[in-house]
C-alpha positions in Angstrom: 0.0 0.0 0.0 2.3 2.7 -1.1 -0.2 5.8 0.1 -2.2 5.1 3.4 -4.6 8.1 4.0 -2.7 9.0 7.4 0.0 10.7 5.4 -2.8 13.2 4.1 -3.1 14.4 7.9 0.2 14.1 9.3 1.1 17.5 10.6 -2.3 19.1 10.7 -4.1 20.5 13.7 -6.7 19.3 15.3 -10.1 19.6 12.6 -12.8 22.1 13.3 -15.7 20.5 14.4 -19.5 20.7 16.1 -21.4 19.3 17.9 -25.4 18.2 17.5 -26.8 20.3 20.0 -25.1 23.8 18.2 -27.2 26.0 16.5 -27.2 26.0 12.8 -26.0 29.4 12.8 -23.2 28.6 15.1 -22.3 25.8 12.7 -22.3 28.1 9.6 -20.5 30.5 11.3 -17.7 28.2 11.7 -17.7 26.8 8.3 -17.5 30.6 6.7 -14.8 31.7 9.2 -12.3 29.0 8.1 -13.5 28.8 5.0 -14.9 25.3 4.3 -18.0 23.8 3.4 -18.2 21.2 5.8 -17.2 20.1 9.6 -17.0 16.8 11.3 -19.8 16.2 14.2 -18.3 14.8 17.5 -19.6 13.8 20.7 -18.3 14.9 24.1 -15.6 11.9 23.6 -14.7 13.1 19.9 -15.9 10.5 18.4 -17.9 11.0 15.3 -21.2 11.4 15.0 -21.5 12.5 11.0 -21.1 15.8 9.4 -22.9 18.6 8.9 -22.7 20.3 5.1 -23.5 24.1 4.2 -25.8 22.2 1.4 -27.4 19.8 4.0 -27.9 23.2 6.6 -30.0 24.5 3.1 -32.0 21.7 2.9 -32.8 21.6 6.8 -34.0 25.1 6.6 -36.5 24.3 3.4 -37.5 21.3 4.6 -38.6 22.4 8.2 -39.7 25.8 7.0 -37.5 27.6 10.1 -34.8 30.1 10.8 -31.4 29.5 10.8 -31.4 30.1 14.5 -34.2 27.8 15.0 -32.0 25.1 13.6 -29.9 22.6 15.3 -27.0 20.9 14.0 -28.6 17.7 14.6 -31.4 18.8 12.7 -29.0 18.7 9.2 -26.6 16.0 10.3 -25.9 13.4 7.6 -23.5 10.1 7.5 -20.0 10.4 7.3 -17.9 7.9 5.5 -15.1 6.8 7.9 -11.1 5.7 6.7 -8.8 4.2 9.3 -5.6 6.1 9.0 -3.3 3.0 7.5 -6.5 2.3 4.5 -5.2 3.2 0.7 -6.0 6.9 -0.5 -7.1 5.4 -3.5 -9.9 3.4 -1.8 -10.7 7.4 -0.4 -10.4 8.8 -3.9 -13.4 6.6 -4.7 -15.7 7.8 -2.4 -14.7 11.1 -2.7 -15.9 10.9 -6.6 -19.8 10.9 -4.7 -19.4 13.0 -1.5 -16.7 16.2 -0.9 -15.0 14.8 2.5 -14.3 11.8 4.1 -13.0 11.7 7.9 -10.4 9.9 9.5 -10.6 8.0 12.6 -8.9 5.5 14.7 -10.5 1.9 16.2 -12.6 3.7 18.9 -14.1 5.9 16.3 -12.3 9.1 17.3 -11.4 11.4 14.6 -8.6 11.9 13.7 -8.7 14.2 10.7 -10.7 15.4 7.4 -9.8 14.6 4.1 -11.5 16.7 1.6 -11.4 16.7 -2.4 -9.3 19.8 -2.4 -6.6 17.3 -0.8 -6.4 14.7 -3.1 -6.5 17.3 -5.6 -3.4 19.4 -4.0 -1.9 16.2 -3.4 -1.4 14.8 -7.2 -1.3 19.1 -7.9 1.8 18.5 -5.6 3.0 15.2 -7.2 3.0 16.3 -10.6 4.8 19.5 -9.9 7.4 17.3 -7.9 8.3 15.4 -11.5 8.4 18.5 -13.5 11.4 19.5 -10.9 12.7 16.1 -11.8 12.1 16.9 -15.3 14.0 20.6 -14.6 17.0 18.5 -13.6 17.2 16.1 -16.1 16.7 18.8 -19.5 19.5 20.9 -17.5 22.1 18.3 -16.9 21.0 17.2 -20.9 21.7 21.2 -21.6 25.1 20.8 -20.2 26.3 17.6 -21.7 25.4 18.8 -25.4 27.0 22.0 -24.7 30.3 21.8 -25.9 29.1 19.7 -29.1 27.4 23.3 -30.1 28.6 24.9 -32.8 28.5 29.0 -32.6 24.7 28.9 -34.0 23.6 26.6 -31.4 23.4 23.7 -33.4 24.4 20.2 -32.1 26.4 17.9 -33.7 24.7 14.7 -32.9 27.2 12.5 -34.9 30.0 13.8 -32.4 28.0 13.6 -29.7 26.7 10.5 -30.2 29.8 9.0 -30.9 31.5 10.4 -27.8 28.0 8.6 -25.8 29.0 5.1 -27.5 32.5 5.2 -26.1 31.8 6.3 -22.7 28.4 4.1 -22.3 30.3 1.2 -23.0 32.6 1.8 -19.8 35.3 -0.4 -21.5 37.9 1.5 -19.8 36.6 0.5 -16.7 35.6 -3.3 -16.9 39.1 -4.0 -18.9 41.0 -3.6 -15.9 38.6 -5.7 -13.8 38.7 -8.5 -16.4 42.6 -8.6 -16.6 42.4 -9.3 -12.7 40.2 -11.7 -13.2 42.1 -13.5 -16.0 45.5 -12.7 -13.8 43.8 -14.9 -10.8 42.4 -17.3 -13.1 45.8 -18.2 -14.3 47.5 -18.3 -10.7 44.8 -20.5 -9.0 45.6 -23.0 -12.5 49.5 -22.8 -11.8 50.1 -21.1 -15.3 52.2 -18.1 -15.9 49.8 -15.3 -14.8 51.6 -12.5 -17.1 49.0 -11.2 -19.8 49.9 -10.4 -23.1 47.8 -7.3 -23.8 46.9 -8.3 -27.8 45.7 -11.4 -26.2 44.0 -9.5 -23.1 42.1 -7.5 -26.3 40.9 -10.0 -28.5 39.8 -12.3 -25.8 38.0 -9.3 -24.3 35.4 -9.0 -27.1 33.9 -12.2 -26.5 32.7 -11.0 -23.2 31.9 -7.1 -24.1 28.4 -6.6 -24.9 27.8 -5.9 -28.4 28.2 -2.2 -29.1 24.5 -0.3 -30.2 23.5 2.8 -31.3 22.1 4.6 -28.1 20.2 8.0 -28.7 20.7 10.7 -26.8 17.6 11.5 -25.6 16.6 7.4 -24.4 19.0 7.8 -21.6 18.4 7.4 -17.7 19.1 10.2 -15.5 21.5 8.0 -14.1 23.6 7.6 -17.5 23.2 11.1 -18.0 25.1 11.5 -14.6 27.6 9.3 -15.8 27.8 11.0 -18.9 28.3 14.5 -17.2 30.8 13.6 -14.3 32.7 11.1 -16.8 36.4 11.2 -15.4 38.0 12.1 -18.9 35.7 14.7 -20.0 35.2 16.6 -16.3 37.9 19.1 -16.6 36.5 20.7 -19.2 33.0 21.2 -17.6 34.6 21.8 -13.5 35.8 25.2 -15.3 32.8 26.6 -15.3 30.4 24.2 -13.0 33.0 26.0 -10.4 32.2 22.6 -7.9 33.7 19.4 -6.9 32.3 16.1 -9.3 31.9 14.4 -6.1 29.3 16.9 -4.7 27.6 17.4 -8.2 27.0 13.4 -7.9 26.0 13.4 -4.4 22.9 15.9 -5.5 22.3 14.0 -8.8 22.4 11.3 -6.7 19.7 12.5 -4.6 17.7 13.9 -7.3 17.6 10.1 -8.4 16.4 8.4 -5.5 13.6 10.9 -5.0 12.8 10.5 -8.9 12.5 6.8 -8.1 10.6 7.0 -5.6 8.1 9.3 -7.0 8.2 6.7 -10.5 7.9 3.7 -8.6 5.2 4.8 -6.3 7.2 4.3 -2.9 5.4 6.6 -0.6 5.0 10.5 -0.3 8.8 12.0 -0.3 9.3 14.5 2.6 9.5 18.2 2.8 13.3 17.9 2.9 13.4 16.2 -0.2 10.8 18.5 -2.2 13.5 21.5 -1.2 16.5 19.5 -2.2 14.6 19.0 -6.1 13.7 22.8 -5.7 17.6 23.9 -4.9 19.1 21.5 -7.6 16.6 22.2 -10.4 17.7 26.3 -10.0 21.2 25.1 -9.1 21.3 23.4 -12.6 19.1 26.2 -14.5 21.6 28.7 -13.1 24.4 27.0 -15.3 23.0 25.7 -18.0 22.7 27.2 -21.6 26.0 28.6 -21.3 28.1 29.4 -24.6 30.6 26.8 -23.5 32.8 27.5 -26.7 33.2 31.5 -26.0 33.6 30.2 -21.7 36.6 28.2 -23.0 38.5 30.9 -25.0 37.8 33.4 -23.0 39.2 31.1 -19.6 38.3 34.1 -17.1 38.9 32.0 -13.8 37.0 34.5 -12.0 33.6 34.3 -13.6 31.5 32.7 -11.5 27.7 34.0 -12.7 27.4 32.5 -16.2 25.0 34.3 -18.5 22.9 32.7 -21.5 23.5 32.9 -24.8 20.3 34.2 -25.3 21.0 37.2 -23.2 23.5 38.9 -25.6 20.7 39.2 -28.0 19.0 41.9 -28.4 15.6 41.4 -26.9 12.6 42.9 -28.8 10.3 45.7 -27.2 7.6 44.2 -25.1 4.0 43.3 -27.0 3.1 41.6 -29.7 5.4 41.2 -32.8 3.8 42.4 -36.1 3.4 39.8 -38.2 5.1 39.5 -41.7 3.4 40.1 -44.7 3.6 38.7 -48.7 5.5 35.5 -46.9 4.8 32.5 -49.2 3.8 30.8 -45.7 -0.2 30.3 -45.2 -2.7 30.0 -42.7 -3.2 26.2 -44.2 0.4 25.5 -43.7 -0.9 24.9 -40.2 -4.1 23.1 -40.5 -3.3 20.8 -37.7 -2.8 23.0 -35.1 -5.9 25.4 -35.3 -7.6 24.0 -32.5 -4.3 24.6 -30.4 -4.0 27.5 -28.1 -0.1 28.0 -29.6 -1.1 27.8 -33.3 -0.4 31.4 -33.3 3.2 30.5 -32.0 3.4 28.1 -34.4 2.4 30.1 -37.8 4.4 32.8 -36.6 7.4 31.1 -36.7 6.9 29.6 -40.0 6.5 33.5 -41.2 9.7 33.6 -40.4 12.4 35.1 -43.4 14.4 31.9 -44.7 17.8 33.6 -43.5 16.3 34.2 -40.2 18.0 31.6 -38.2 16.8 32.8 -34.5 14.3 34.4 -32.7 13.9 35.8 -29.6 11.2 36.5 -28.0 10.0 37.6 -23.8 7.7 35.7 -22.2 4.8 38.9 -22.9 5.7 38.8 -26.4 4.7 34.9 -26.4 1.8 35.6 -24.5 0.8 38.7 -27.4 1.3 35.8 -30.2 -1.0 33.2 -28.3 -3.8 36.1 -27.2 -3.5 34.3 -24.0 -1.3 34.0 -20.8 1.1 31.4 -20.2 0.5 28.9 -17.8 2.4 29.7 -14.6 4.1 26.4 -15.4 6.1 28.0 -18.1 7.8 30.4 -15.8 8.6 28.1 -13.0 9.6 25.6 -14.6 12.3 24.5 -17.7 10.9 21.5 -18.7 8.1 23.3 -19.9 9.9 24.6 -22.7 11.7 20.8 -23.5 11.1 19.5 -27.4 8.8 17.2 -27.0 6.9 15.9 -29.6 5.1 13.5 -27.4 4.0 14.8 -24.3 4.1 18.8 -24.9 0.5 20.0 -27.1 2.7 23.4 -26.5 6.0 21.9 -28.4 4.7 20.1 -30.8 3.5 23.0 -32.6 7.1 25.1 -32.8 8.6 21.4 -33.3 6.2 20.7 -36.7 6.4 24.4 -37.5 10.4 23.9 -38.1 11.5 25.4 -35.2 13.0 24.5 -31.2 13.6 26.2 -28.1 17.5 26.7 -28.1 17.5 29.0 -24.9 15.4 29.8 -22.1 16.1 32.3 -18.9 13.6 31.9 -16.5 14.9 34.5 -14.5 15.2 36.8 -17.8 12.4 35.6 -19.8 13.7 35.3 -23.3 13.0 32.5 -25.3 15.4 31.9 -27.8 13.8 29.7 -31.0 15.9 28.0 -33.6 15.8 27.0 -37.1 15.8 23.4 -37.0 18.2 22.4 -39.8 18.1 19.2 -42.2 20.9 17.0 -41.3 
């Protein structure tokens, strides 16, 4: 049972409640000072007696033809469904689908809590947003592994990168060593001569290496993008800028990881302490990603600690909506498929795009001028928002099929930088 109902309750006062012999008013009273449209009904031993609603108060006063003051609590009390605090939230979500609170209570019937839709909605409100940190993490570290594979338009060079990927994947350097000690004590225990002859040590090698296969870039784990990242050979290169020790960067990956699993594999809630930690390493990341790691490298200033975008020495338009360009052989029907989409607008203005026009950049208000709409708060909090996916993303898949793809984003700054996507 990974998500027992107490956990929805753990750290909450004591719940409002009444009692059957309060006055309707009274009871209402309560329900508008703290906001809610219910409260539990105890006895003098807290143990539960039902609840009393706003809606069943309504239907008391109707039905009995009184005023509110005239009415008892008693009078518009109505069952309660009851969850012992170890029983599955899902078993909760159920009933929760045909009443708006279900109360907690121990063997003796004493409550222990409420547990209302607005919870189970915060709480998978709260899951999801704990994933798209994840997610924050993940397109960040991907950010800084492709970085030095850029070229000075922004451009990747997947052939070199995957390339690089195979060799270091394939972790031959380290398992060779580990095999000639093997062979080495093979070859004592048998009373042969235990020296290795290194062609032999080579060949015979193959035989027990897994065949080599083409890995893309973006099917890795988090955990192979860690390895990718802090790989031995290529570290110096990114510790000149990351500015930290590899073993610290892996200790946070390696705590981003654990709570990724355990928010994948359904292992319980994760604590507040852990929610932080995804917080603090998603900015930590965002803070040194998309950095021109080309110009960083010539220019080797030891001191510069505050790396900027690339997007940031671009002129950024003026605020509002771009005017839209004119006589461009592009059409409205270039774009059939995306009419119903809030971001079609996006979309068919980046196919109006000039051919030479290999960039654009654009604030977050100008985006939201294009669309007619506001972005979703999502899109400001959070990186992944802006990742290429043609899958998942209704938003990406309309700059994706329009020929385009987020290069840069500063969610501190706001500019989005869009790039050609070029025919390999």
């Amino acid at each position: 049972m990974p998500y027992p109902v107490r956990h929805l309750i753990e750290g909450r006062s004591q719940p409002v409640t009444a009692r059957a012999a309060d006055s309707g008013r009274d009871a209402l009273g309560k329900m508008i000072e703290h906001d809610f449209s219910q409260l539990p009904v105890v006895d003098d031993a807290q143990c539960v007696r039902g609840l009393v609603t706003q809606e069943s108060l309504l239907r008391a006063l109707t039905n009995l033809g009184v005023r509110i003051d005239q009415l008892t609590v008693n009078d518009a009390l109505v069952r309660a469904t009851s969850f012992h605090p170890e029983e599955d939230l899902f078993d909760a979500l159920d009933r929760l689908r045909d009443t708006n609170a279900v109360l907690i209570v121990d063997a003796a019937r004493h409550l222990l809590g409420i547990v209302t839709s607005y919870d189970t909605t915060e709480f998978f409100r709260q899951r999801t947003e704990d994933l798209m940190w994840v997610e924050d993490v993940e397109g960040a570290v991907k950010e800084l592994i492709e970085a030095p594979f850029a070229d000075k338009a922004g451009d990747i060079d997947h052939d070199e990168l995957n390339s690089v990927l195979q060799d270091l994947l394939e972790e031959r350097d380290t398992k060779l060593p580990r095999y000639e000690e093997a062979l080495r004590r093979y070859l004592e225990l048998s009373g042969h001569d235990k020296n290795v002859r290194r062609q032999w040590l080579e060949e015979s090698y193959t035989a027990l290496a897994s065949p080599r296969r083409s890995v893309a870039f973006g099917e890795l784990t988090l955990y192979q993008y860690e390895n990718v990242l802090l790989n031995e050979a290529r570290w110096p290169a990114y510790a000149r800028f990351l500015r930290q020790d590899r073993a610290a960067i892996r200790t946070m990956l390696d705590g981003v990881r654990t709570t990724r699993n355990q928010l994948a594999h359904f292992r319980g809630f994760i604590t507040p302490m852990q929610r932080a930690q995804l917080r603090d390493c998603a900015e930590w990341f965002g803070r040194h990603s998309g950095v021109d790691f080309r110009k960083f490298l010539e220019e080797d200033v030891p001191s510069r600690l505050v790396l900027t975008s690339r997007s940031s020495h671009v002129a950024v338009p003026t605020a509002g909506k771009p005017k839209p360009l004119r006589g461009d052989a592009s059409s409205e029907s270039e774009v059939e498929f995306s009419r119903d989409s809030r971001y079609a607008g996006l979309a068919q203005y980046l196919r109006q795009r000039p051919p030479g026009e290999e960039t654009v950049t654009l604030s977050f208000e100008q985006v939201e001028g294009i669309i007619d709409a506001p972005l979703p708060v999502s899109a400001r909090q959070h990186r992944a928002w802006w990742a290429n996916d043609q899958v998942a993303h209704v938003q990406s898949r309309q700059w994706l099929a329009a020929g385009w793809r987020v290069a840069q984003v500063s969610l501190d700054e706001g500019p989005v930088v869009f790039a050609r996507i070029r025919k390999r």
